[in-house]
C-alpha angles and dihedrals in degrees: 000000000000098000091048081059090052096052090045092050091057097049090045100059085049078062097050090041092050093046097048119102126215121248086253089055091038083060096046090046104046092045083055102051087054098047080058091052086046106050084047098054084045085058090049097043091099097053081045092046083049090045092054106041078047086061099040091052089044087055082043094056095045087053098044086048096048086048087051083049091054096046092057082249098120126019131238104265092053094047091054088042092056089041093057101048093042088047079053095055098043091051089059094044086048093047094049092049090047087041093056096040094050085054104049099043090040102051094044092048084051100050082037089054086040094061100044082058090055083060095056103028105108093034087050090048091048102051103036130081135259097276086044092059093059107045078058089054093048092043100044099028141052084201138332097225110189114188138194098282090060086253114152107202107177115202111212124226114222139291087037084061089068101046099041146022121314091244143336136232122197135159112270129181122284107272102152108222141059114277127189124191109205134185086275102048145278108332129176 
């Protein structure tokens, strides 16, 4: 058994190796990804510049309301009945604007942080334990299959499909059978 980990280890970190991106990739690729994330939040800048006159005129009724209250022009009930409704538009408009920055900013610091990983993959498999390798498999595949033919294809979780290769295929020791590496661990 020890000598089959062995083997995989070592077919694993090819994997890694051949996975992992340069600095100067890391660059290209990362002003890449948020030029993406720009380009989308720019398409999205009408429905935003609604969002927000919505929520000015929304501000500019209350006050208005509350002005009309003050003068004797409305009555109370109304007033909190226009204040609540208008309290009830301007959470949502301020839950859609905090939704779509969140995810903007969110989904581009996690392809960012993706991609720093990509830098470091095969140095930080072949310099961590046991239980280290395969967090790294858990966090960067979906599964290491090696076959017959001593073939590794590594099939990348996302968000590591987006930002290389489907899968890679590199030479791995002679181990004679067919090996998956699953979410779980090394099964035969």
């Amino acid at each position: 058994m020890g000598n089959q980990r062995s083997h995989r280890d070592t077919g694993n970190a090819r994997c890694y190796r051949d996975i992992a991106i340069t600095e100067v990739e890391y660059a290209a690729l990362a002003a890449q990804v948020e030029a993406a994330f720009d380009e989308r939040l720019a398409s999205r800048s009408q429905e935003l510049a609604e969002l927000t006159e919505n929520r000015k005129r929304l501000q500019n009724e209350s006050d208005k309301l509350l002005a009309a209250h003050f003068a004797d022009a409305i009555d109370l009930d109304t007033l909190k009945r226009h204040q609540d409704r208008i309290r009830a538009g301007l959470a949502d408009i301020d839950r859609r604007l905090a939704s779509e920055h969140d995810h903007h900013e969110g989904s581009c610091k996690q392809l960012s942080t993706a991609l720093r990983l990509l830098v470091d993959c095969a140095t930080l498999y072949a310099r961590t334990d046991e239980h280290g390798k395969r967090l790294a498999n858990q966090a960067f595949t979906d599964g290491i299959e090696i076959s017959e033919d001593e073939q590794a294809t590594i099939r990348l979780a996302e968000p590591f499909t987006a930002l290389t290769p489907a899968s890679t295929d590199v030479r791995c020791s002679s181990l004679g059978i067919s090996w998956w590496c699953g979410l779980g661990g090394w099964t035969r």
